[in-house]
C-alpha positions as CSV (number, residue, x, y, z in Angstrom):
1,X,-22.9,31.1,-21.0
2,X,-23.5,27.2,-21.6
3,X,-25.6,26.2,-19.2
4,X,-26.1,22.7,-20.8
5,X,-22.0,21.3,-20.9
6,X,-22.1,22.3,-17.0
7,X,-25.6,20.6,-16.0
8,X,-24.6,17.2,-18.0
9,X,-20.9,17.3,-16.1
10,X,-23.1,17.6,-13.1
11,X,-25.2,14.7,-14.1
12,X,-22.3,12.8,-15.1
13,X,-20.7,13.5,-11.3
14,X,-23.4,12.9,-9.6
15,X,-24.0,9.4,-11.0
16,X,-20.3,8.6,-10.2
17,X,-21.0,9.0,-6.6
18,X,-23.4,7.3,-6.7
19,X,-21.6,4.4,-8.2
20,X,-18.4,5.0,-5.8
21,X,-19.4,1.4,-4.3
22,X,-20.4,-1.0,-6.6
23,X,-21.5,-5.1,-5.9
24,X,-20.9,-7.5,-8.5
25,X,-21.7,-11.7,-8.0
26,X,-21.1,-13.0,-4.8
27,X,-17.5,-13.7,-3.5
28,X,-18.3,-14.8,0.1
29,X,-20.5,-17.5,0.2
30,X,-24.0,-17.7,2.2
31,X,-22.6,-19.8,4.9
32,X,-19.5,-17.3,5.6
33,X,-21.6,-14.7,5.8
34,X,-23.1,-16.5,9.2
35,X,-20.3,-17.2,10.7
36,X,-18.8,-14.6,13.4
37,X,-16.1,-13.5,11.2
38,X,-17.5,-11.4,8.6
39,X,-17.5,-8.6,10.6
40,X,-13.7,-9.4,11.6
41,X,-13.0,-9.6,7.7
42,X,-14.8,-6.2,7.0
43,X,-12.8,-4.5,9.5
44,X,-9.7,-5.6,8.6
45,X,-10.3,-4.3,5.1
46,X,-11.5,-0.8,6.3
47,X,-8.4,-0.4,8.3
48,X,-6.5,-2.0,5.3
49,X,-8.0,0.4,2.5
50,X,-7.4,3.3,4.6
51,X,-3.5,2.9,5.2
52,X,-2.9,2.6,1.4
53,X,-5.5,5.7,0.8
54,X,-3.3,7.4,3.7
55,X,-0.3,6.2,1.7
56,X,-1.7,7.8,-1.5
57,X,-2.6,11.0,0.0
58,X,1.1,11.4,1.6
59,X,2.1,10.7,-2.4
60,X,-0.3,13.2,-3.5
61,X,0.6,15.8,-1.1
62,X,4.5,15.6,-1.6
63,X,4.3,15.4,-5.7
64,X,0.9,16.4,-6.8
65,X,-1.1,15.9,-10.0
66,X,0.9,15.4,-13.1
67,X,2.6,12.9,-13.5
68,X,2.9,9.4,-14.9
69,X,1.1,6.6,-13.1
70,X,4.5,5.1,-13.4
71,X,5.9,7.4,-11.0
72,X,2.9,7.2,-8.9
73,X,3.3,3.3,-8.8
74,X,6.9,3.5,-7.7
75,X,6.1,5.9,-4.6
76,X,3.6,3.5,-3.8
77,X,5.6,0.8,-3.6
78,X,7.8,2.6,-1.7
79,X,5.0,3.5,1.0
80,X,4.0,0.0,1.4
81,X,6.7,-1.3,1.9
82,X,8.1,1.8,4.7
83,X,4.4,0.6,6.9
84,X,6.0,-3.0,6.6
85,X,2.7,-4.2,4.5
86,X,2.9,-6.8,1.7
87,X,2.1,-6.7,-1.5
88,X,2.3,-8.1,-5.2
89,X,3.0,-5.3,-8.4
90,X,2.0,-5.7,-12.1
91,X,0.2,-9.5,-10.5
92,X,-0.8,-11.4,-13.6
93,X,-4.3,-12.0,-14.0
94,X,-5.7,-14.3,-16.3
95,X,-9.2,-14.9,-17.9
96,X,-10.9,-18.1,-17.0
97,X,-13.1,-18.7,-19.5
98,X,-15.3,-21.7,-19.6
99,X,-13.0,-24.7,-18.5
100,X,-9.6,-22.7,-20.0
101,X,-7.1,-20.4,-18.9
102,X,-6.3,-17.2,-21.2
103,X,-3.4,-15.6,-20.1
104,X,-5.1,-12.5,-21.8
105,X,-2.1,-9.9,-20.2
106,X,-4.3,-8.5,-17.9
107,X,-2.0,-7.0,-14.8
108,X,-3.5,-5.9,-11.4
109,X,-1.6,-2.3,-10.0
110,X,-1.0,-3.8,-6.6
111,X,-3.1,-6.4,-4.6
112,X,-2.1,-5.5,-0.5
113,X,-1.9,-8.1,1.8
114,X,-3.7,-10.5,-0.3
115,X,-6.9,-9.2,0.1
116,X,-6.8,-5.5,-2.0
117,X,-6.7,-4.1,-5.1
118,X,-5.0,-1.2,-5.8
119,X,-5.7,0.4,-9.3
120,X,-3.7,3.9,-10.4
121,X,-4.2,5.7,-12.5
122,X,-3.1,9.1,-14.0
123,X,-6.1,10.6,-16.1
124,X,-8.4,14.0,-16.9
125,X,-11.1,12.4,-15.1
126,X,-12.2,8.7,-14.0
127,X,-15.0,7.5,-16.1
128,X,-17.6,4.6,-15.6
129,X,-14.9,2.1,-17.5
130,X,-12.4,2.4,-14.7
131,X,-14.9,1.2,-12.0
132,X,-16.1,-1.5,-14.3
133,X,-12.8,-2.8,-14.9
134,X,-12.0,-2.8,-11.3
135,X,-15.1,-4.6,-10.6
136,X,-14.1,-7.2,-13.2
137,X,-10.6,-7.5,-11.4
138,X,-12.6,-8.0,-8.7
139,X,-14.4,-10.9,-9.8
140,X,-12.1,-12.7,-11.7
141,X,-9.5,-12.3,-9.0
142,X,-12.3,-13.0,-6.0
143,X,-11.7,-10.1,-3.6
144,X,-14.0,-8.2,-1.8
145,X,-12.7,-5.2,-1.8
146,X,-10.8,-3.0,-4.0
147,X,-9.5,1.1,-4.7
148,X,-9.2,3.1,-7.5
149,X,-6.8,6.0,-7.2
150,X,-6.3,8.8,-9.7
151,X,-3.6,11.0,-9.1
152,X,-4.2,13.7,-11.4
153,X,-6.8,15.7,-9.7
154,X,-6.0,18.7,-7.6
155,X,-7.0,16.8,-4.0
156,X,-6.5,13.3,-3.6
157,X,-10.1,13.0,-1.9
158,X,-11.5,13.6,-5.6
159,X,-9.5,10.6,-6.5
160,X,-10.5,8.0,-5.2
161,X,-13.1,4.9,-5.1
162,X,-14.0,2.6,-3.4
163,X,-15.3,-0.5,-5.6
164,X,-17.2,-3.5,-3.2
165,X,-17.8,-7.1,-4.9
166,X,-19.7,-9.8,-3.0
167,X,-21.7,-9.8,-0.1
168,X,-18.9,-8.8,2.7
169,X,-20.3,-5.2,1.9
170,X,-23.7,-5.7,1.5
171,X,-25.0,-3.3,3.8
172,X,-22.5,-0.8,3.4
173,X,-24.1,-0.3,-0.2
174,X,-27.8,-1.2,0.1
175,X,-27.9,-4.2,-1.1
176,X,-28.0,-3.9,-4.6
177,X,-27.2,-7.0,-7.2
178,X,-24.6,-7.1,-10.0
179,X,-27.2,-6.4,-12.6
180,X,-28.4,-3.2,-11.4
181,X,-25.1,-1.8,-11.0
182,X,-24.1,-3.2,-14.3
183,X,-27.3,-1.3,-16.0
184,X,-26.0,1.8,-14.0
185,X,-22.7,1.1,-15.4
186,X,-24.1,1.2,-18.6
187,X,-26.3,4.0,-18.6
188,X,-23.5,6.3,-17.2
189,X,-21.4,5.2,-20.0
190,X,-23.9,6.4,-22.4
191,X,-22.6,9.9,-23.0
192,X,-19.2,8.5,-23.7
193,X,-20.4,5.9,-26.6
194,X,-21.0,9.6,-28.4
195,X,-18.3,11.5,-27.7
């Protein structure tokens, strides 16, 4: 029996939990962060990520695993709109770079009520890429908050992520900075530069 392909799948899972919030350069300034409504603003994305996670799971559990994220995206849609939520689909996102704008065909899933991020997808497994690429979504898009949601996995609950950016989560994920999660991007990646 190989011992060794089931310890490194084991490593590999274990640092994806780890990394299942991640913090990249502050969104929320300093001075927001004293103000009374950062709590207010945390809650509200809680209760926000966990309608469209509810949403997803109701998906998951009518359909299941298997098929296109296309199909996925659809039902989605279709979910937001039935708990009377907005929402943009396939929103541009373009690269600023410097002091111009690349319209680079970058295109966010979903962003909910202005504030989240939906990402779908319809893979094997998530891998350390996904989260970064959230994260960059993140960034470039300034949100706080954002979800990562891969149907094809027998339970929904092995789906998802939750992927933090800024300071509105800071304690939620201990505090770590954008470069240590970055490294820990990169180190979990590792195996896959070889594969």
């Amino acid at each position: 029996m190989n011992h060794r392909g089931t310890e490194a799948q084991r490593e590999k899972e274990k640092w994806a939990s780890r990394l299942s919030l991640c913090l990249c350069a502050s969104v929320v300034g300093k001075d927001d962060m004293n103000d009374g409504t950062t709590e207010a603003q945390r809650e509200k994305l809680n209760e926000l990520s966990g309608k469209v996670i509810g949403a997803c799971i109701e998906i998951h559990r009518e359909l299941g695993p298997g098929l296109l994220e296309s199909a996925y995206e659809e039902c989605l849609a279709y979910e937001l709109s039935k708990a009377g939520l907005r929402f943009e689909r396939q929103k541009p996102l373009p690269v600023r770079y410097k002091e111009v704008q690349l319209d680079c065909g970058y295109r966010l899933d979903f962003v909910v009520e202005d504030v989240l991020i939906v990402e779908l997808k319809a893979v094997t497994e998530l891998h350390p890429i996904h989260e970064a690429q959230l994260l960059t979504y993140l960034k470039l898009d300034k949100k706080s908050l954002g979800l990562l949601i891969n149907f094809n996995v027998p339970t929904l609950k092995q789906g998802v992520k939750r992927v933090a950016c800024g300071d509105l989560f800071k304690e939620e994920t201990g505090g770590r900075g954008f470069g240590f999660r970055l490294l820990s991007f990169l180190c979990a990646s590792v195996p896959l530069w070889f594969k």
